[in-house]
Structures are given as C-alpha cells and as structure tokens.
C-alpha positions in Angstrom: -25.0 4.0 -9.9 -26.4 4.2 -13.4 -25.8 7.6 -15.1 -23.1 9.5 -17.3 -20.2 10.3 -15.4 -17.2 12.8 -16.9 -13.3 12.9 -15.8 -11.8 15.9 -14.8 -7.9 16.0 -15.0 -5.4 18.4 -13.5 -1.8 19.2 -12.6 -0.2 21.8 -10.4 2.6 23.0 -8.3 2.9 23.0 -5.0 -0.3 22.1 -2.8 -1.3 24.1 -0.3 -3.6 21.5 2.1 -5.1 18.7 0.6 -7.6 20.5 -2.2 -6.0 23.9 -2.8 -3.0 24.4 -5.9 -0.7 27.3 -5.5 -0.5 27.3 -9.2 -2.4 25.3 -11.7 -0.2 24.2 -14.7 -2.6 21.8 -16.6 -6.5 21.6 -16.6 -9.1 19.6 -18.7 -12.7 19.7 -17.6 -14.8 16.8 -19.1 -11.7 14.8 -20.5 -13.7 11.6 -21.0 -17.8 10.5 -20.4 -18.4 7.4 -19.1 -22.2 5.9 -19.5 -22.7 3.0 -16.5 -25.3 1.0 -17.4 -27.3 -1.3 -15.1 -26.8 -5.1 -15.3 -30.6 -6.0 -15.0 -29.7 -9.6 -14.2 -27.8 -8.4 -11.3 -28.5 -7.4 -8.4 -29.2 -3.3 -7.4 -26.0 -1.5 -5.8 -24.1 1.6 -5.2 -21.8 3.4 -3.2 -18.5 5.6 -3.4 -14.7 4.2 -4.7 -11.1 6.2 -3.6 -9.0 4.4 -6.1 -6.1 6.3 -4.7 -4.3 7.5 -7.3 -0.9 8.1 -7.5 1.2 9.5 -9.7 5.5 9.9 -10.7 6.9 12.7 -12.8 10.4 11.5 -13.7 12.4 14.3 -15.9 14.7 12.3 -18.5 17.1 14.0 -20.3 18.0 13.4 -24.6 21.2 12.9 -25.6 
C-alpha cells in the first residue's frame, strides 16, 4: 500500500523460538524509509510479502 515504511535491522545469538534472542549483539531501529507511491495508471492493490531472508556469517581469517 501507499505510505512510508522504515527497516528495522538486527543480529543476535542464539534464538530461543522463532521471535525471541538470547542475546542481542546488533540493533538499528529505522535504518532506511521507504516512501511507496501509488501508480495512478495502475490498477489498486495490496497485500503482505515474506521475502524470506537468509543470511551466512562466514569468519575469514588475515594473514
């Protein structure tokens, strides 16, 4: 839908269930704002996106 949406990103160790963090290690509140606009041409829609995210932490060691 049309509005300003913001990002929220965080990191932590070791989940406990699928929404709680034993510890949080990294967390940004309002990292970016994203303004949709409405395509007036277009037709009207909306609904809800699970873009499933993934993520891989690989440690690299310097030489």
């Amino acid at each position: 839908m049309e509005g300003e949406y913001t990002i929220t990103v965080g990191v932590g160790d070791s989940g406990v269930g699928e929404h709680h963090l034993t510890r949080t290690l990294a967390y940004i509140h309002n990292t970016a704002v994203l303004k949709v606009l409405r395509n007036k041409d277009a037709g009207i829609w909306s609904g809800v996106v699970n873009l499933a995210p993934s993520v891989n932490v690989r440690r690299q060691a310097y030489v």
